[in-house]
C-alpha positions in Angstrom: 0.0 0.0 0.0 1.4 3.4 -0.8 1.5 6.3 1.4 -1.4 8.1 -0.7 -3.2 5.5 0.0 -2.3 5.4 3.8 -3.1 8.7 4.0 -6.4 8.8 2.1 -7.3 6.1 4.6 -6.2 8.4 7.7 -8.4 11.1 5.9 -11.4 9.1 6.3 -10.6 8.2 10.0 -10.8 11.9 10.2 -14.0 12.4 9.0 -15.5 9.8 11.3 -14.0 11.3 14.5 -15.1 14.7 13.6 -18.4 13.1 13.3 -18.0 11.2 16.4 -16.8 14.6 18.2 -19.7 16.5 16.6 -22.3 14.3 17.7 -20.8 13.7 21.1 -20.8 17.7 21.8 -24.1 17.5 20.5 -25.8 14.9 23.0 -24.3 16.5 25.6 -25.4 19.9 24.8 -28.8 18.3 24.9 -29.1 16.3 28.1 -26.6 18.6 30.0 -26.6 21.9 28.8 -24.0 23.9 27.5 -20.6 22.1 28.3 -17.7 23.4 28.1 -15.4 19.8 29.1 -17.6 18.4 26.3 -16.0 20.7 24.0 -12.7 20.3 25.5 -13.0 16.6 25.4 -13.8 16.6 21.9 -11.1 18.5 20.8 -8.5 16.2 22.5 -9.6 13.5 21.2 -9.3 15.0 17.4 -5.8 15.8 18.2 -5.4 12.5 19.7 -6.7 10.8 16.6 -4.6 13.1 14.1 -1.5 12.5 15.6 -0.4 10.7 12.9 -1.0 13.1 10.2 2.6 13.9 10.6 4.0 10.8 9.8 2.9 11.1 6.2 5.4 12.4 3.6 6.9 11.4 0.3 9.5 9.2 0.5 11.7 11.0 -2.1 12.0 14.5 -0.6 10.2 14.2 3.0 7.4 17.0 2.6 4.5 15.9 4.0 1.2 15.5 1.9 -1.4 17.3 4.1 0.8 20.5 3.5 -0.3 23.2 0.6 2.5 25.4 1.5 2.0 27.0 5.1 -1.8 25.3 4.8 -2.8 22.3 6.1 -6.0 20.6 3.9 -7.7 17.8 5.0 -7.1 15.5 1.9 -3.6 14.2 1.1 -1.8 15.4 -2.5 -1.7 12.4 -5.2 0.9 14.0 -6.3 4.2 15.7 -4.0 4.0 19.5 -4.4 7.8 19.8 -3.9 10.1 17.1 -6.0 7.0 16.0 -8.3 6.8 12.5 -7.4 3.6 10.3 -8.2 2.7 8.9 -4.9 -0.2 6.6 -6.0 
């Protein structure tokens, strides 16, 4: 498996935890009122599940594929934006 594809997957795992912190805020808005360590707890556990994110870069030149210059994008480049290199 290349590391497009690992990342595409890790992409997806993303969307499900933001849906997963999302609704999580949202029940507890709604049996508990406003919470604020909802919120919070959310929010750790979306850094939690992105911390590999990092990890992903091409293999020729090491910039990583979530990167659009200073930007970070939530889908992974098919292509590497510094040396060129296919990485699908």
């Amino acid at each position: 498996m290349t590391v497009y594809d690992h990342a595409r997957r890790h992409a997806w795992w993303m969307l499900g935890a933001l849906t997963v912190a999302v609704l999580f805020v949202a029940v507890v808005d709604r049996f508990y009122g406003h919470s604020t360590l909802a919120f919070a707890a959310a929010i750790v556990g979306l850094l939690v599940a992105n911390r590999h994110m990092l990890a992903f870069n091409c293999p020729h030149c090491g910039k990583n594929l979530f990167f659009r210059g200073l930007f970070v994008v939530p889908w992974p480049n098919r292509t590497c934006g510094k040396c060129g290199a296919r990485l699908d």
